[in-house]
C-alpha positions in Angstrom: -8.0 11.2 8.1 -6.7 12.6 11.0 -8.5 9.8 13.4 -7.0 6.7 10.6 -3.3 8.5 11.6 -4.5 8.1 15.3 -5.1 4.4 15.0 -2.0 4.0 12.5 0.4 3.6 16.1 -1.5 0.3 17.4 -1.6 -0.9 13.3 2.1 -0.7 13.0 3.1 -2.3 16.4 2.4 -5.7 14.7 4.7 -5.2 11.3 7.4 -7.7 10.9 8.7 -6.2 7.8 11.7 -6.7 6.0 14.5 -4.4 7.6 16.8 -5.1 4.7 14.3 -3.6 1.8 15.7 -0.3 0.0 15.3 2.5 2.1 12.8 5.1 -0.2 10.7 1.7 -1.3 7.3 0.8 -0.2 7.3 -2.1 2.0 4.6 -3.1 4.2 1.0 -2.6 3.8 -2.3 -2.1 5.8 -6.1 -2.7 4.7 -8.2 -0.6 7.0 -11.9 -2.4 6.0 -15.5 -2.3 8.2 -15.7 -6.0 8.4 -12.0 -7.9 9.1 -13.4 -11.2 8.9 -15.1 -11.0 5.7 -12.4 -8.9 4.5 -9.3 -11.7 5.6 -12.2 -14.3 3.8 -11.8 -12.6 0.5 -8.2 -11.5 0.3 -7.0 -15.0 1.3 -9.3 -16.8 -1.1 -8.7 -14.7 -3.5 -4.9 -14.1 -3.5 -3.7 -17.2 -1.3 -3.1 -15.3 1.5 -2.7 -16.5 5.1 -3.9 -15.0 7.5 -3.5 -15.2 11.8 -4.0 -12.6 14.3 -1.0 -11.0 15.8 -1.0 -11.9 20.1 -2.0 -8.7 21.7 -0.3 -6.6 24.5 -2.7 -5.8 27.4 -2.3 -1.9 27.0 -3.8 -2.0 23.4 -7.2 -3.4 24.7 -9.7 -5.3 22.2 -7.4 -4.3 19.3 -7.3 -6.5 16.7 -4.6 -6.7 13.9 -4.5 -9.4 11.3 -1.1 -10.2 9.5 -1.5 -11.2 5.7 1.2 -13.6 4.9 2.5 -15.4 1.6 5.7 -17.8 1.4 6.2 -17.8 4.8 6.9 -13.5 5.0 4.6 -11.5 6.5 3.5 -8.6 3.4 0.0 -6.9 5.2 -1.8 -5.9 7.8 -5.5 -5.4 8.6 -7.7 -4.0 11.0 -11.1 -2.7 11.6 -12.1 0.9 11.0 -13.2 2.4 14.5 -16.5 4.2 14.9 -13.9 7.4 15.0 -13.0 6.7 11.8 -16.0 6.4 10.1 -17.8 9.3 12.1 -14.8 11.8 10.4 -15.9 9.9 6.8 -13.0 7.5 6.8 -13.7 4.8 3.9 -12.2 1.0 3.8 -9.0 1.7 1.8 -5.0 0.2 1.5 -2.2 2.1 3.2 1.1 1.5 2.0 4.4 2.0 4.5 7.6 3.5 3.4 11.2 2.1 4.6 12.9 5.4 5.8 16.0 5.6 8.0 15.2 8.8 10.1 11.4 9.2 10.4 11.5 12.9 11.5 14.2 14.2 9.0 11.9 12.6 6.4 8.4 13.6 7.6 10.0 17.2 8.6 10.9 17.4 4.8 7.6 15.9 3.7 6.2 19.1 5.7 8.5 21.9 3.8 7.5 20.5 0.4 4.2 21.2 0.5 2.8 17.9 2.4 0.8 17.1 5.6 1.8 15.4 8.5 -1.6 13.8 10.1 0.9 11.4 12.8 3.6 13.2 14.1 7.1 11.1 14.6 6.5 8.3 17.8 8.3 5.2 18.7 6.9 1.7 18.5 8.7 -0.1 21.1 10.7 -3.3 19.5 9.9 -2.3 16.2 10.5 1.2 15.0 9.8 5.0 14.7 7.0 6.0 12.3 4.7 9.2 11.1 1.6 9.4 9.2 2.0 11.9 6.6 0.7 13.5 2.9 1.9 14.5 -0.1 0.5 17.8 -1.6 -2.3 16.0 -3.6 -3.6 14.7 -0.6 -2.5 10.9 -0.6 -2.0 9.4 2.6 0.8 7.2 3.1 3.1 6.0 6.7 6.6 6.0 7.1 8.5 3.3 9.2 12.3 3.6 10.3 12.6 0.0 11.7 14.7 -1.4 14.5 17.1 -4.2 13.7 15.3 -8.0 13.6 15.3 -11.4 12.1 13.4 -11.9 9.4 11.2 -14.7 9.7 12.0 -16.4 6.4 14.2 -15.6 3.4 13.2 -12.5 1.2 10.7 -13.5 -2.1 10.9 -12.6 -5.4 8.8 -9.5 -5.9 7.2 -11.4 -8.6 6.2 -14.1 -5.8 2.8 -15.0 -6.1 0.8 -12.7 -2.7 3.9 -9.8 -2.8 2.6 -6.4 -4.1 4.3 -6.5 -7.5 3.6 -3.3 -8.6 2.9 0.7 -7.3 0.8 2.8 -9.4 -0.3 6.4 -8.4 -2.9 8.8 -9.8 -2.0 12.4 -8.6 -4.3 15.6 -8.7 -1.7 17.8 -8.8 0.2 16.2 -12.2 2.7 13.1 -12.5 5.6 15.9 -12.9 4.5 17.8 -10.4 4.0 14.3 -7.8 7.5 12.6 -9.4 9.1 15.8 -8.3 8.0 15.3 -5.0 8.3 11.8 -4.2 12.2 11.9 -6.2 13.5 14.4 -4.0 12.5 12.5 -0.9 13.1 9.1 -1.6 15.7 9.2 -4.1 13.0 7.9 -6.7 14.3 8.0 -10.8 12.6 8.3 -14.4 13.0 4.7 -15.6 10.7 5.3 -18.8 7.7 7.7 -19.4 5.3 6.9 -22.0 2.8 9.5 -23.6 -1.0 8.1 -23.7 -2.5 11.1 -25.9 -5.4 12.5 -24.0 -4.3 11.0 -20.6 -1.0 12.7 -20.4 2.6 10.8 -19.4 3.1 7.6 -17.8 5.9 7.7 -15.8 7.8 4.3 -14.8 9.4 5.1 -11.6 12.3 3.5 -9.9 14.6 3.3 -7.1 18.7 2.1 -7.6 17.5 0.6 -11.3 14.7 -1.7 -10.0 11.6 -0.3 -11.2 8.9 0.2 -8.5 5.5 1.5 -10.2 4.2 4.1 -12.2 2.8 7.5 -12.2 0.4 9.2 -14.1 -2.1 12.0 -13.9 -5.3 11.3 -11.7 -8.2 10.1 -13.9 -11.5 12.6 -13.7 -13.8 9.8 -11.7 -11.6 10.0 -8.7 -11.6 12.3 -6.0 -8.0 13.1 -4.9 -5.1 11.5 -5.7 -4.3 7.9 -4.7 -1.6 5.0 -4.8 -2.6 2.1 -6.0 -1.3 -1.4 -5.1 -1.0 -4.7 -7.3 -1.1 -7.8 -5.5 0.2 -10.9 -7.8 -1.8 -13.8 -8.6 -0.8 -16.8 -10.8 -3.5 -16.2 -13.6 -5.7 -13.4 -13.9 -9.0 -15.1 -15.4 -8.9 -17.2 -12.7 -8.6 -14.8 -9.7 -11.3 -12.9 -11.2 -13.7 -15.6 -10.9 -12.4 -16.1 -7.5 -13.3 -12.4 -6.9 -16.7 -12.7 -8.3 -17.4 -15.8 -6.4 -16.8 -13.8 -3.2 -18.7 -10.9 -3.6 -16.3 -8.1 -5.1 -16.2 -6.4 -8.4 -14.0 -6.4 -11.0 -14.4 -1.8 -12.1 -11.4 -2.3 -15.1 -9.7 -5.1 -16.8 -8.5 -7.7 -17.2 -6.2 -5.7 -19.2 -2.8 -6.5 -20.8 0.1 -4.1 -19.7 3.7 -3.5 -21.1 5.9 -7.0 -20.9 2.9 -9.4 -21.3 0.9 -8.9 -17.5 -2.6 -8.9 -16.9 -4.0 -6.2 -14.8 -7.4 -5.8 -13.1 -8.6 -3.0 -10.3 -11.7 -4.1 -8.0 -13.6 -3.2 -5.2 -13.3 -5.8 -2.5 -16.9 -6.5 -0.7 -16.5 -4.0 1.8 -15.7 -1.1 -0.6 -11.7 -1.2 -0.3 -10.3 -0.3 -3.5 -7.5 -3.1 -4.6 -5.7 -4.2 -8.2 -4.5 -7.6 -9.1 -1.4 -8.5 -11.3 -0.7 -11.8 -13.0 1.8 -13.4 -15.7 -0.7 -14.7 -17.9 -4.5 -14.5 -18.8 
């Protein structure tokens, strides 16, 4: 992990995230894959994504870093693991960025409760300060304070059709324990928790009344803990014959969730884990 928080500087450089999303709330997101051609193929077939290459500065060398965009905003990022990576076991996976407003107060108390900081606090000139950091299970996620900008065009719903709609994270350490931690950081509340027998508490999670995602504890299959993001389609039948058609797999679903959604989890062709959210069937 520690080489993906290496190439996590260069990755952020290219964000043109929202400066005016909560602070404590997810807001940008990077796919790290072994093949960012086919991987941009499937993601904007699949979800409607666009997708261009960002320009790039002369001191970054062949780097190459892919913004994902949807209603004219800019929502991900993507670049090709490095042979570093993938020597030290990195897999193709999704990163997701949290809005903070002082980087190294945040990762500093990220380190005294019991997490891991893998990028230690650096400045991204014309964008922001960021860290690569842990939480005590294990799950890797970034942490952006970002420098005043334009946004490019006005902020979508988060129902929007290519905005991640929904957070859900499966922690090794127990949803109370992991709610604890992420609620005293980021100012997170208990919106509802529901009890699913055998499986133990799912916990809806959110921030200033808007709900964000859920928590719950992580299922046996799965190594360590992990967040999971759900991208929004229009219909879910139909974006799962779009996956089909280009070479993922569909692992769960489709499945109908609380308030009428239909969920499904995958694994996009080059192994990155991903989850899909849509309005109807």
């Amino acid at each position: 992990m520690s080489d993906i928080a290496t190439a996590a500087p260069s990755a952020t450089t290219e964000i043109s995230q929202d400066p005016s999303a909560p602070e404590g709330t997810f807001f940008w997101y990077e796919l790290l894959t072994s093949d960012p051609d086919a991987a941009i193929d499937f993601y904007t077939q699949v979800v409607g994504w666009t997708a261009a290459d960002f320009p790039n500065p002369s001191e970054m060398g062949d780097f190459r870093y892919t913004i994902l965009s949807t209603g004219g905003r800019r929502v991900a990022g993507l670049m090709a693991l490095t042979d570093a990576m993938k020597a030290n076991g990195a897999q193709p996976g999704w990163l997701g960025v949290i809005h903070v407003a002082d980087v190294d107060a945040a990762t500093q108390r990220i380190a005294a409760a019991g997490g891991t900081i893998h990028k230690a606090p650096a400045d991204i000139p014309t964008v922001g300060r960021f860290s690569v950091v842990a939480d005590p299970g294990g799950a890797v996620f970034e942490l952006l304070a970002p420098l005043p900008m334009e946004p490019e065009a006005p902020p979508l719903e988060r129902t929007a059709t290519g905005q991640v709609g929904w957070h859900e994270f499966y922690s090794s350490i127990g949803e109370q324990a992991a709610f604890d931690f992420y609620a005293r950081l980021f100012g997170w509340q208990t919106d509802t928790a529901m009890d699913m027998g055998e499986m133990g508490m799912y916990r809806i999670f959110a921030k200033d009344g808007t709900r964000l995602g859920g928590m719950m504890n992580k299922p046996a299959p799965l190594p360590v803990s992990v967040w999971t993001f759900y991208i929004n389609v229009d219909a879910i039948d139909a974006a799962v014959e779009r996956v089909k058609a280009k070479g993922g797999q569909i692992v769960t679903g489709p499945v109908e969730v609380s308030g009428g959604s239909w969920i499904v989890q995958g694994i996009d062709p080059q192994g990155a884990y991903f989850a899909l959210i849509a309005p109807k069937r």
